[in-house]
C-alpha positions, 0 to 999 in steps of 0.5 A, spaced: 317 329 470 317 328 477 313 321 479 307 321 481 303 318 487 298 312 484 296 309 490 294 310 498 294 305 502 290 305 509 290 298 514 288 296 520 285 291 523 276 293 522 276 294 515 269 295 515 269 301 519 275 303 516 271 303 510 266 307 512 270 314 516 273 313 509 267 314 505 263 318 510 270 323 510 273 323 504 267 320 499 272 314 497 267 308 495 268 301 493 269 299 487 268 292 486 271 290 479 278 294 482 277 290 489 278 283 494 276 281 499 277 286 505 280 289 501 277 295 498 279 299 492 276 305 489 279 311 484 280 318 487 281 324 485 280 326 478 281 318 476 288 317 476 290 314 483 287 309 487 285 309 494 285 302 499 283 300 506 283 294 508 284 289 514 291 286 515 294 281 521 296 285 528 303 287 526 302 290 520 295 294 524 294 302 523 299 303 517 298 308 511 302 307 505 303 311 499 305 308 492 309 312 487 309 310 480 316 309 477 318 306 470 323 301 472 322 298 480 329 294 479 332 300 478 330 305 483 330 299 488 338 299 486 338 308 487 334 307 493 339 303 497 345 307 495 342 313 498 341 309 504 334 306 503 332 298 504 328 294 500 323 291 505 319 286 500 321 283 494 318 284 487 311 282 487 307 282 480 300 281 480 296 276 475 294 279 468 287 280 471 289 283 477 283 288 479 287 294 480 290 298 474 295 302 477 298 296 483 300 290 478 307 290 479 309 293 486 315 293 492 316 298 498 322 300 501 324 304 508 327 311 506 333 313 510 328 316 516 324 308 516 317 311 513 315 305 509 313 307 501 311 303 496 313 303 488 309 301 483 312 300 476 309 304 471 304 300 466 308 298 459 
């Protein structure tokens, strides 16, 4: 099976307004358990994938990223550099508590075209 799309990630440096064209819009809401600070997560979709807006520092402003699920990080990060790929952030694992189900363990990485994806390994 293909691996899935799990999480998007919206930034910029007004998350309230990011948070209200995205609800007005697109219906995605808040959900406090799954979210932090500025940073605003809420399920999507048929349940299966989270959505996220949130402010961010100057350089990293009005960006969108999607995350795609893969059951070992370490390996597709390895397959990702030999096809042309690079790692652009070490793997980050979150606390046991942290909010978001599908966001617990997670990287990103520039394709051969410089899109920036993130990886999230599947839960155990």
């Amino acid at each position: 099976m293909a691996s899935p799309i799990v999480h998007v990630e919206v930034r910029g440096l007004d998350s309230s307004e990011l948070r209200e064209f995205y609800a007005e819009v697109f219906g995605w809401r808040r959900d406090e358990a799954l979210s932090y600070g500025d940073y605003s997560v809420g399920l999507i979709g048929n349940g299966e994938l989270t959505a996220a807006t949130g402010a961010v520092a100057d350089w990293q402003a009005n960006s969108a990223t999607f995350y795609i699920q893969v059951d070992d990080i370490d390996s597709t990060i390895e397959l990702i550099e030999r096809l042309g790929g690079q790692a652009i952030m070490p793997k980050q694992v979150g606390p046991d508590d942290f909010p978001s189900r599908h966001i617990n363990v997670f990287t990103k990485f520039i394709d051969p075209a410089g899109n920036v994806v993130g990886l999230v390994e599947a839960p155990r």
